[in-house]
C-alpha positions, 0 to 999 in steps of 0.5 A: 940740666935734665931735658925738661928742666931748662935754663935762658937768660929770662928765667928757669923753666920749671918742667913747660909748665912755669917760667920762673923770671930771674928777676923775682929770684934772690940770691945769697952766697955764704960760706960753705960748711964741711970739709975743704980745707983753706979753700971752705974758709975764704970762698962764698961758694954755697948759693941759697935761692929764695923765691917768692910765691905770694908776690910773684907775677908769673903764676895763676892763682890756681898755681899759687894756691897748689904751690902753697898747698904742696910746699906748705911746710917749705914756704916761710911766712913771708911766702918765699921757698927757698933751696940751698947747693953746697956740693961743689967748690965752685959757686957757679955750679952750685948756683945751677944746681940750686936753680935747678932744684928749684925748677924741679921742685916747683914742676913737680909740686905743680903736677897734679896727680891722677885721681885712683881708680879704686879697683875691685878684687875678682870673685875667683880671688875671693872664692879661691882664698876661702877654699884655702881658708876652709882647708886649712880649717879642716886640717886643724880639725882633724888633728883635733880629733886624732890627739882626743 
């Protein structure tokens, strides 16, 4: 796990900003895809998370309404997002990383960015790029004059 990404018993902590409760997560395991050999085709190691944003108790109808702003194109219909982890053989790590895709995804999905302060371009920029411009057509104007 990353420093600011942290894991308890009650739930995932999504960057300080959120604690998402275990209790409105739902986990599934199936069969994982792709190479492995004997071990893919009898073990349910690939773990999919799904949490609903609609119907969860721990965010503020601000954090709902900009969850739903940001994920809008990863929210089903029923409001759930969901995040899947396939890596590994073991369901155990699989589960963590899944967990903390997710604590990951919510935290940045509900930072908030810093409005741009549009900056203006210095004078001298503008004056020393149409010196350049200006020189630039003078030569092409005296090369006019000596083909003539």
């Amino acid at each position: 796990m990353s420093d600011n990404l942290t894991e308890d018993s009650t739930g995932i902590d999504a960057g300080g900003l959120l604690t998402i409760p275990r209790s409105e997560l739902d986990f599934r395991t199936s069969r994982s895809s792709g190479a492995g050999g004997q071990h893919v085709n009898k073990t349910s190691s690939r773990v999919e998370i799904s949490w609903n944003i609609l119907k969860s108790i721990a965010l503020s109808d601000e954090q709902r309404q900009l969850l739903m702003q940001k994920l809008g194109s990863r929210v089903s219909e029923e409001g759930a997002v969901r995040v899947v982890a396939s890596e590994t053989r073991s369901q155990l790590r699989n589960r963590q990383a899944a967990e903390q895709r997710l604590g990951e995804l919510i935290a940045k999905s509900l930072t908030v960015q810093k409005k741009r302060k549009p900056t203006r371009k210095p004078r001298a920029a503008n004056e020393a790029r149409l010196t350049e411009k200006k020189k630039h057509s003078d030569k092409k104007r005296n090369r006019r004059r000596a083909a003539e």
